[in-house]
C-alpha positions, 0 to 999 in steps of 0.5 A, spaced: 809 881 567 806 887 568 811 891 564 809 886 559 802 888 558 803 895 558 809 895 553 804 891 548 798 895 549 802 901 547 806 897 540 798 895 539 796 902 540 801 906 534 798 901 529 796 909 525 801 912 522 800 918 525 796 921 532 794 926 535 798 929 542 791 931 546 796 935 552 799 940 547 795 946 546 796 945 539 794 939 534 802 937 533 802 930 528 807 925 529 810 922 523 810 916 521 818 915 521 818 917 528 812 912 530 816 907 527 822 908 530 818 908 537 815 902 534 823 898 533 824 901 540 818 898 543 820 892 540 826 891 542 825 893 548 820 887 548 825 882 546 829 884 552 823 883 557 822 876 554 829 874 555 828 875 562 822 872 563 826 866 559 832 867 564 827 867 570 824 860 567 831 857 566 833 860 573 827 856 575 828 849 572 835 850 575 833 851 582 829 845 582 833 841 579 839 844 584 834 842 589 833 835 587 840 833 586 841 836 594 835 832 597 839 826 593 846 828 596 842 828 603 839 821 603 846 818 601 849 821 606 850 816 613 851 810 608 857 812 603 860 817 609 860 809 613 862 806 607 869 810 605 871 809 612 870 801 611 874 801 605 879 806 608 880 802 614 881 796 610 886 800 605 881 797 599 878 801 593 872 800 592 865 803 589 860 808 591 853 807 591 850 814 589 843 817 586 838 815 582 843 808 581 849 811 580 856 809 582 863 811 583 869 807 583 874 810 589 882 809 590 887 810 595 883 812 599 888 811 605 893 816 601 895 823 606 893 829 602 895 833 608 901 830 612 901 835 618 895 833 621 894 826 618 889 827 614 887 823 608 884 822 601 878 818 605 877 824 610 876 829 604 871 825 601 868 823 606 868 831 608 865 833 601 859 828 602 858 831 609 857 838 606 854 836 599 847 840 600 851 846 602 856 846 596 851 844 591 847 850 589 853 853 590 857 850 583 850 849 581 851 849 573 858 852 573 864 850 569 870 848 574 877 849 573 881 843 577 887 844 581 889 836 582 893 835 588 895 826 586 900 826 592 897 831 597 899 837 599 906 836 600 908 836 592 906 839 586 900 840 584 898 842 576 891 845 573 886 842 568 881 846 565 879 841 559 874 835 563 878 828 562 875 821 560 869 822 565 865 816 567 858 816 564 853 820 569 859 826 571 856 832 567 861 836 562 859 841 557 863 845 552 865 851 553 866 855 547 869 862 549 876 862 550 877 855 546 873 849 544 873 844 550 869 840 555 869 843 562 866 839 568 860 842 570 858 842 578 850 841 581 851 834 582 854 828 588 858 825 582 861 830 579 864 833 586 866 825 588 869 824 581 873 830 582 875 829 589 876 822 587 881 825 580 885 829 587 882 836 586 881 838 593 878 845 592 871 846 587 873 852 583 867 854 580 867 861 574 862 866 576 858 865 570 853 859 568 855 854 561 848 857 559 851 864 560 858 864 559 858 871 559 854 873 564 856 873 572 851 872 577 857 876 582 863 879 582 868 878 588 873 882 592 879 878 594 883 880 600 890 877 600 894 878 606 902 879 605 906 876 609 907 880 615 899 881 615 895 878 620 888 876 620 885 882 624 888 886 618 884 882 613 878 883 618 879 891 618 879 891 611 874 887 609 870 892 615 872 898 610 870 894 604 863 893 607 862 899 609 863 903 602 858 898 599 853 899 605 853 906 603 851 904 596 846 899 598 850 894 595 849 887 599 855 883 599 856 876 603 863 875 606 867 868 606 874 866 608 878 863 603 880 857 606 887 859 607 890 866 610 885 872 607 877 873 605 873 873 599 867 878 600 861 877 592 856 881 590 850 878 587 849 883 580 843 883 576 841 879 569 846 882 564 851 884 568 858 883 563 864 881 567 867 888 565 862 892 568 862 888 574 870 888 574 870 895 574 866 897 580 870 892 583 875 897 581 873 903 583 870 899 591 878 897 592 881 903 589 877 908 595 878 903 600 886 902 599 886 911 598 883 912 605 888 906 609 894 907 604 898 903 611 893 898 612 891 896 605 893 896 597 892 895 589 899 894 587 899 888 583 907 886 584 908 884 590 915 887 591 911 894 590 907 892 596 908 895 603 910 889 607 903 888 613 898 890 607 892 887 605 892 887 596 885 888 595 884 883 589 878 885 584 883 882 578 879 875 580 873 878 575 874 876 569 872 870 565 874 864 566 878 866 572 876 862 579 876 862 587 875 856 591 867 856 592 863 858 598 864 851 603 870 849 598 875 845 602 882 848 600 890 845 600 893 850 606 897 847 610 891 846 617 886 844 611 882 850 611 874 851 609 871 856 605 867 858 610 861 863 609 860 868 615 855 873 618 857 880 618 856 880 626 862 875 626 867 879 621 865 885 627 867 881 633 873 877 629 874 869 628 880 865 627 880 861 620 883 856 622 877 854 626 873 852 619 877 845 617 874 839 614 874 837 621 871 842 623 866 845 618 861 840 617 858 840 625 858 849 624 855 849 617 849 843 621 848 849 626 848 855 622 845 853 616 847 856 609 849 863 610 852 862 603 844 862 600 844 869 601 848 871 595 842 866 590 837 870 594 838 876 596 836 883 591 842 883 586 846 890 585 845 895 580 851 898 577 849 902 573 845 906 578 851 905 583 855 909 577 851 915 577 852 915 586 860 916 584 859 921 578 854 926 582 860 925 588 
């Protein structure tokens, strides 16, 4: 790394105690204190560059192995998908061959998860081994929380942050920053059967990594209609917010949550604290509701809410906190999708209802993974982005 070379040569140059400032017009001596004290800042300076060269590798060792474990989801993709909906039909349980000679006992797979469109256990599995390589990368070593749904949607379901007794091959870690507990964490095929196997129909990865709890890869705005909002109103608003980001070159990567509203991340730079990135998220909801106070809202109690907004939710950045994932299948009522979209679509309008687990495979095939952008794009610079309000 260039930065590197360059802070080096300076530390290995302050080895005298004292130097002489050629600019000046007159001979000015530095003292050593000061030289020192210029010493310590280089060298934790170095300490900073290092660690983000060891992120970087880690980085690096964690998008090759994402890439292993979606070229291994792939190859089992047309036998497993033929084999749940034989044991289906047959209203048998069985096992499921998976990667590097894993396996995993499925149940009940007959059970209707969704009662309205008919829709079963079986249909969420075989969706979720569809769309593995596209999902995969997008819960690549993060921990879950599960919200299970045993008797489909029709019922209760309960949440679950600590992992259960896993089988052998299903990832967990502990996670030591709310409380001590084992937690699944995603990237692999049979984590994510397991879990749908367990009946938890949505993956709902936190926004920072196991290796670095504390650190968001991206924050998130949530547009949540209330119950009078359409989804047009959803799309005008996810416009405002993306045209308030565009103007502080920030990217953003626009989604539907599965449900009635619209998810819109943004990629943050290494050592981003939750914090910082909640609090721009603030400020990008705080203007947006100012300038359509008709159509848009931060009000947090929804009885304070005037009826046919849209609450701009910047609350979900908080550590430990979750939204379903990008290509997430989602317990609403048309058993929607997650499904990521181009800005060009949010312009010319979409319909969420068209992205089911019937239906999302076949787009997800045609349009590839919109969702890789946010892993890949030039992450925002908040610091810089702060001082563009200040000067404003």
């Amino acid at each position: 790394m260039r930065f590197k070379l360059i802070a080096l040569a300076i530390v290995a140059g302050l080895g005298a105690t004292s130097f002489t400032a050629a600019a000046a017009p007159a001979q000015q001596v530095v003292s050593s204190s000061e030289v020192e004290l210029l010493k310590a800042q280089l060298a934790a300076l170095q300490a900073k560059v290092d660690a983000l060269e060891q992120r970087t590798d880690a980085q690096s060792d964690i998008n090759v192995s994402t890439g292993q474990a979606v070229e291994k989801a792939t190859n089992v993709t047309a036998a497993s998908d033929k084999k749940l909906e034989a044991l289906e039909k047959a209203r048998r349980d069985g096992v499921l061959d998976l990667p590097d000679g894993e396996q995993l006992k499925v149940t009940n797979l007959h059970k209707v998860f969704w009662p309205k469109q008919k829709l079963t256990k079986g249909d969420l599995f075989r969706y979720y081994v569809r769309v593995a390589r596209f999902l995969l990368p997008a819960v690549a070593d993060r921990p879950l929380v599960m919200k299970r749904f045993p008797n489909g949607i029709a019922a209760a379901p309960f949440y679950q942050h600590r992992a259960p007794d896993v089988p052998a091959g299903v990832r967990t870690a502990v996670v030591s920053v709310v409380e001590q507990r084992p937690q699944i964490i995603g990237g692999d095929l049979k984590s994510l059967l397991y879990m749908t196997q367990i009946a938890a129909i949505s993956q709902d990865p936190w926004f920072s990594r196991a290796q670095s709890p504390h650190e968001p890869d991206h924050v998130a705005i949530d547009l949540d209609p209330t119950d009078t909002a359409t989804f047009a109103h959803v799309l005008d608003v996810a416009r405002w917010v993306r045209d308030e980001l565009t103007s502080l070159g920030v990217p953003a990567f626009p989604k539907t949550s599965g449900s009635n509203g619209m998810h819109i991340y943004i990629p943050l730079k290494p050592h981003t604290s939750y914090e910082s990135g909640m609090l721009f998220c603030q400020i990008v909801a705080t203007l947006v509701a100012t300038r359509h106070p008709k159509a848009a809202t931060v009000e947090r109690m929804v009885a304070r809410r005037r009826r046919g907004t849209i609450y701009i939710d910047y609350l979900q950045n908080i550590l430990g906190k979750t939204l379903a994932t990008a290509y997430s299948a989602r317990a609403s009522d048309y058993a929607g999708v997650s499904t990521p979209l181009t800005w060009k679509e949010v312009d010319a309008g979409v319909d969420p209802r068209e992205f089911t687990i019937r239906t999302a495979p076949a787009r997800f095939r045609k349009a590839g993974d919109l969702w890789k952008g946010l892993r890949e794009s030039d992450p925002a610079d908040l610091e810089s982005i702060l001082q563009k309000y200040r000067r404003a």
